[in-house]
PASEBA-1860 file (N, C-alpha, C; in nm, 3 decimals):
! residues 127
1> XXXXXXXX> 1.918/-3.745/-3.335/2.000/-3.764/-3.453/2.016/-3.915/-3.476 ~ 2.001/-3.964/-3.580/2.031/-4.105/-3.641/2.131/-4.141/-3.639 ~ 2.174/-4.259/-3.530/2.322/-4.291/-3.500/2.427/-4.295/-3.628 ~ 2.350/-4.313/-3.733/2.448/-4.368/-3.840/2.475/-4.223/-3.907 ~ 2.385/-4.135/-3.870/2.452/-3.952/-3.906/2.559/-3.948/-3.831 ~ 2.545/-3.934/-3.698/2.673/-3.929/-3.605/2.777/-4.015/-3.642 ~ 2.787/-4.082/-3.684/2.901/-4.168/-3.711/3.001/-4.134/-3.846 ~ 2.907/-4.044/-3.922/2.991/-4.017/-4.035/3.016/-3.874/-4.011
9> XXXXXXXX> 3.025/-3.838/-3.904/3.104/-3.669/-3.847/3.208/-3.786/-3.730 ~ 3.238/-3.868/-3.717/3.327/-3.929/-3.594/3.457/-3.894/-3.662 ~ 3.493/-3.935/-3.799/3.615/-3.880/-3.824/3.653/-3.723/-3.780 ~ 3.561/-3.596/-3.888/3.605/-3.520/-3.817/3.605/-3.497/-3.661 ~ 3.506/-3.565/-3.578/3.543/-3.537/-3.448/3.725/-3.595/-3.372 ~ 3.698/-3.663/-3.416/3.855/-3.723/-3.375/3.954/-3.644/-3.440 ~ 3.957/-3.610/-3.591/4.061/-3.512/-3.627/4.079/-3.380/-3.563 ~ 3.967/-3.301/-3.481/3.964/-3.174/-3.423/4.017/-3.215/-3.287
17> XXXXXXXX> 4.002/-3.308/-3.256/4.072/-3.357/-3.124/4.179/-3.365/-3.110 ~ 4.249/-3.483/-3.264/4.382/-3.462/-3.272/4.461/-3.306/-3.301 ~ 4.378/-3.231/-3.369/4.410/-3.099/-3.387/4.459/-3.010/-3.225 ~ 4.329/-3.074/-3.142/4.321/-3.006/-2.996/4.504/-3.024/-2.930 ~ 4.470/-3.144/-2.932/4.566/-3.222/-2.856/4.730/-3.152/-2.939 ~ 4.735/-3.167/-3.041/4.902/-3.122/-3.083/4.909/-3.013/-3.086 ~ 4.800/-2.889/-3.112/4.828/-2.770/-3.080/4.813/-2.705/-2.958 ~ 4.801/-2.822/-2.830/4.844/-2.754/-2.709/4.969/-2.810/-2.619
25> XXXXXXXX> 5.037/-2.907/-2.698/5.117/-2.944/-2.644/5.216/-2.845/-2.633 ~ 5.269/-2.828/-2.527/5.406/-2.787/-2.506/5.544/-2.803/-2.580 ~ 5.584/-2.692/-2.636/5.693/-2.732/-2.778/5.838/-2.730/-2.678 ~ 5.920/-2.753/-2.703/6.042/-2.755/-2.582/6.119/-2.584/-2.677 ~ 6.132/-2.520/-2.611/6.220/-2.419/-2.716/6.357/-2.462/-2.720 ~ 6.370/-2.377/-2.847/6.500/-2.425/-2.906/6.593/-2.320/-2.995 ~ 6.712/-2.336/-3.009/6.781/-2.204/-3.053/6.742/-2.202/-3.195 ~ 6.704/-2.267/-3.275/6.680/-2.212/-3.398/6.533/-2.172/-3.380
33> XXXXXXXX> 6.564/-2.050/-3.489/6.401/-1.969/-3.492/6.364/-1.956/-3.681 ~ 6.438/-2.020/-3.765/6.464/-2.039/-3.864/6.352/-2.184/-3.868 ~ 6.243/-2.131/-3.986/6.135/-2.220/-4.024/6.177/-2.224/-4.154 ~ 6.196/-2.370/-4.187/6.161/-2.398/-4.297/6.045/-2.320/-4.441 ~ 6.095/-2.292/-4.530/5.984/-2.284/-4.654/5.944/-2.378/-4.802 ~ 5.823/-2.331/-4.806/5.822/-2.366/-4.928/5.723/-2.269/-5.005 ~ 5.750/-2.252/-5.103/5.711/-2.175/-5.217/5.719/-1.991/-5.158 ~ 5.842/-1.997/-5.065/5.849/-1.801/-4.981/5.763/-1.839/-4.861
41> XXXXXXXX> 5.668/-1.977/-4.832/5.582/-1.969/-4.716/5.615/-2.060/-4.609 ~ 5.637/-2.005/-4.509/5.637/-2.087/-4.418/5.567/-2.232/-4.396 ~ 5.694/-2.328/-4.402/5.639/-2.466/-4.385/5.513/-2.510/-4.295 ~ 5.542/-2.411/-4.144/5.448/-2.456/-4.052/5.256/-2.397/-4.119 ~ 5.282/-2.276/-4.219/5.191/-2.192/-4.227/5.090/-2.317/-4.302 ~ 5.171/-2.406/-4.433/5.140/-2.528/-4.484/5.045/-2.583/-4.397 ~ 5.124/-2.672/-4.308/5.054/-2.722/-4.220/4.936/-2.743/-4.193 ~ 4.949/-2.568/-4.124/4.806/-2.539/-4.068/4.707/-2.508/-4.176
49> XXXXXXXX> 4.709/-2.486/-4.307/4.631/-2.469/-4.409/4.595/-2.608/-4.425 ~ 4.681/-2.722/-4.432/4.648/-2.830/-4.508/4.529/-2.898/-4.345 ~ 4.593/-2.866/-4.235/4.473/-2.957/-4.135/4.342/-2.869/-4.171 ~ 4.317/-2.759/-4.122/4.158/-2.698/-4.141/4.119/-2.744/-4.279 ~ 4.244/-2.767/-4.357/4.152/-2.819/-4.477/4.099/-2.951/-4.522 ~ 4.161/-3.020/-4.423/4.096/-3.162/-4.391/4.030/-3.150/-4.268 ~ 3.963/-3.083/-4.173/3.901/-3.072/-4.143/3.775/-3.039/-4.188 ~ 3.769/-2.901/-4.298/3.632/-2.837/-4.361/3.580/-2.973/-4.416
57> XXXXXXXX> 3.652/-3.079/-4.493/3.660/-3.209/-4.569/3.562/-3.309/-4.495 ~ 3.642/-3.293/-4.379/3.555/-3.365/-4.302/3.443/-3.377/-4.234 ~ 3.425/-3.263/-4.219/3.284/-3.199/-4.160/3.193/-3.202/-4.285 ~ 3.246/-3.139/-4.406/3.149/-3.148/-4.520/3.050/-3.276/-4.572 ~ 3.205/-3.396/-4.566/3.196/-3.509/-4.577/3.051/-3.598/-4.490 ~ 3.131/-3.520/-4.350/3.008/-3.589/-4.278/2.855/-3.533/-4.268 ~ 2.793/-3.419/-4.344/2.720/-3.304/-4.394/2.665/-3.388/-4.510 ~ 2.720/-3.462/-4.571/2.655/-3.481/-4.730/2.662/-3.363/-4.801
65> XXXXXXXX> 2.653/-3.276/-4.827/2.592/-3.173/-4.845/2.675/-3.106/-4.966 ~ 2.610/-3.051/-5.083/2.663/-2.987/-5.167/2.565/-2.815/-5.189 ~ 2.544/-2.793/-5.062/2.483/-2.682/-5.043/2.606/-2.578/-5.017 ~ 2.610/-2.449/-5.132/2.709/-2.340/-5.096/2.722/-2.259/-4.970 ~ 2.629/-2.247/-4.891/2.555/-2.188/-4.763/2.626/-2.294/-4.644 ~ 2.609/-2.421/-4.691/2.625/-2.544/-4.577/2.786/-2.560/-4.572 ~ 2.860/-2.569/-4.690/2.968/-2.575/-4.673/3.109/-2.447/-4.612 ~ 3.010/-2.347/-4.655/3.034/-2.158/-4.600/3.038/-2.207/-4.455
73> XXXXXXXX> 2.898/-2.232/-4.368/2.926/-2.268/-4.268/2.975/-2.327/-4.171 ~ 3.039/-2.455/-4.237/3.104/-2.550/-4.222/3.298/-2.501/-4.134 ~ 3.309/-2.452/-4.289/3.451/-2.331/-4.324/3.467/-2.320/-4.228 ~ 3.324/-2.227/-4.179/3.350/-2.114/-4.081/3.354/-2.179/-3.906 ~ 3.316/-2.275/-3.920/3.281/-2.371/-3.817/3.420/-2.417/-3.770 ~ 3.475/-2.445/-3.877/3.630/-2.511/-3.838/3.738/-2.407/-3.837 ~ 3.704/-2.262/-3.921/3.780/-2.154/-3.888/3.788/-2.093/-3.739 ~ 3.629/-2.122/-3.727/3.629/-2.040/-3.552/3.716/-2.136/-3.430
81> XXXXXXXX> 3.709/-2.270/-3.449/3.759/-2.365/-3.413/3.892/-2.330/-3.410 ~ 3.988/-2.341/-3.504/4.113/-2.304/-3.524/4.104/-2.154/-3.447 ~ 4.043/-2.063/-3.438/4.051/-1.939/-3.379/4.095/-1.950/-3.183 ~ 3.954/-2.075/-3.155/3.959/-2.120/-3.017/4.107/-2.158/-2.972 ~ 4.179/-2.257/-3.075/4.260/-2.322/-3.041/4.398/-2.207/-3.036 ~ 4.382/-2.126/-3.091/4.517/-1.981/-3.120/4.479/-1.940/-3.007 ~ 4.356/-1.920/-2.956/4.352/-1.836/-2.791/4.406/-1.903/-2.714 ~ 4.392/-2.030/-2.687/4.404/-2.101/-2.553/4.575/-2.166/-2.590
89> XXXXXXXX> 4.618/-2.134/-2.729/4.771/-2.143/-2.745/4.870/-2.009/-2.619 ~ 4.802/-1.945/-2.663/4.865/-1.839/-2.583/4.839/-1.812/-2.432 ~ 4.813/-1.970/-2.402/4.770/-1.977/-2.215/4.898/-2.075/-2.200 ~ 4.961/-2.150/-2.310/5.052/-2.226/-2.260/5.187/-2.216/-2.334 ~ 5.268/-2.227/-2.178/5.389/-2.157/-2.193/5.498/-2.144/-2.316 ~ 5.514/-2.224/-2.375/5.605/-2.218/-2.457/5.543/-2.167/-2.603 ~ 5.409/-2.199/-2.601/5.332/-2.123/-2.761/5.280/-2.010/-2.736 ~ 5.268/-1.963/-2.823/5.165/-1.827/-2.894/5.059/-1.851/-2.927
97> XXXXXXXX> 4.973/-1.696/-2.965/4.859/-1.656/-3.064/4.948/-1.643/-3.184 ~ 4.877/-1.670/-3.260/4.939/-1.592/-3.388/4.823/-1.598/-3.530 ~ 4.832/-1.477/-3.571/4.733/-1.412/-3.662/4.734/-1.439/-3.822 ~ 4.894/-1.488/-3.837/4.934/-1.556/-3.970/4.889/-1.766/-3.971 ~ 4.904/-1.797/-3.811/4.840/-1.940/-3.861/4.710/-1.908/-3.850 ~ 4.646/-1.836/-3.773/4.471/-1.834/-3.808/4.426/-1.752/-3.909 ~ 4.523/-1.675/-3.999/4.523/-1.671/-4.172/4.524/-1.785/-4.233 ~ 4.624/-1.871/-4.190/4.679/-2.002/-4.260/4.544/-2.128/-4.263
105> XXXXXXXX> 4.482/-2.133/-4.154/4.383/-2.165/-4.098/4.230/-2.177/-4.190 ~ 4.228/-2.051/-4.240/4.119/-1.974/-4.272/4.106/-1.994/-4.414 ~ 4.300/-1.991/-4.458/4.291/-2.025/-4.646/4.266/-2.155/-4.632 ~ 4.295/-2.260/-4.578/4.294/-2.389/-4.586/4.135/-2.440/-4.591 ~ 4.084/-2.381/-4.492/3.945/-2.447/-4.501/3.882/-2.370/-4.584 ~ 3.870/-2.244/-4.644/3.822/-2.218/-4.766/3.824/-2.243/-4.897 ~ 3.976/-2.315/-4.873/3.980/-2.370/-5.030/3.943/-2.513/-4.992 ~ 3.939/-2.585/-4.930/3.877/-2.728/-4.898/3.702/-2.725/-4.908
113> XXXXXXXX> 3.674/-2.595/-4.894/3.546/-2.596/-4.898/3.467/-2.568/-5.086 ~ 3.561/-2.466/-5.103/3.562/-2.485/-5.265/3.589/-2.600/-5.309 ~ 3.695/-2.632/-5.311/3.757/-2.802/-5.380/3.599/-2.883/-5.351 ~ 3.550/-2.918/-5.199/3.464/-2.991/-5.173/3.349/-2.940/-5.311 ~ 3.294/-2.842/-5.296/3.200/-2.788/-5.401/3.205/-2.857/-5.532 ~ 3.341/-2.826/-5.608/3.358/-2.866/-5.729/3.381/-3.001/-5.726 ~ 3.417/-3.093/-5.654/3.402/-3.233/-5.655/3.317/-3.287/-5.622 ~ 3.213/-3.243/-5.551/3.111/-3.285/-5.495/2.982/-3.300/-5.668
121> XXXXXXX> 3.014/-3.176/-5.704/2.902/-3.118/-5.790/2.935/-3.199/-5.956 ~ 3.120/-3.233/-5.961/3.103/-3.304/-6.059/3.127/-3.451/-6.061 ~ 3.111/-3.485/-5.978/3.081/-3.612/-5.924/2.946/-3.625/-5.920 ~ 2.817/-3.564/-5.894/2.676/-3.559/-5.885/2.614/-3.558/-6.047 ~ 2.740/-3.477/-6.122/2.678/-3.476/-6.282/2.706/-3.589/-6.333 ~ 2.828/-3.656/-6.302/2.836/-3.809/-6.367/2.757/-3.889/-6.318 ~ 2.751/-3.895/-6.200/2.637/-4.034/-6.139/2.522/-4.041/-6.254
END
């Protein structure tokens, strides 16, 4: 691979890291179980939609690629990712699995992967 390919996936590599790293930290529990919302949805659910969706971003980003197939895979690349990280949540003590953030997960990088599409494609018609 051409060092200067690798270098434009280094962001997302470092963001999946940072992803690694805060979703295995140990949360201290605490008496409130009361999450914040916004729009009826859970603040944290946000969250996790908005990282996979800068993740799909980033991977795409570093992809070039305005291929519908490439960016599908991409999605799915950072969905399974987020999937890894919900398993090995539920090895440490104070977190969970949970099936609503790897929903949350799943909308985020699919609509980042759309968004990517349509910006990609009308950005390519103006050039």
């Amino acid at each position: 691979m051409d060092p200067s390919r690798f270098r434009r996936y280094a962001p997302a590599v470092a963001f999946a890291g940072l992803l690694l790293v805060t979703s295995l930290v140990p949360v201290p529990e605490s008496g409130a179980d009361a999450v914040p919302t916004l729009l009826g949805v859970a603040l944290d659910k946000w969250v996790h939609a908005g990282s996979y969706g800068v993740l799909t971003t980033l991977l795409a980003w570093g992809r070039r690629t305005r291929t519908v197939a490439v960016v599908a895979a991409l999605a799915t690349l950072a969905v399974g990712y987020g999937a890894g990280i919900e398993f090995l949540q539920g090895l440490v003590a104070t977190r969970d699995t949970s099936g609503a953030d790897f929903l949350a997960n799943a909308v985020g990088a699919g609509l980042a992967g759309v968004g990517w599409l349509a910006v990609r494609d009308r950005i390519a018609r103006e050039a």
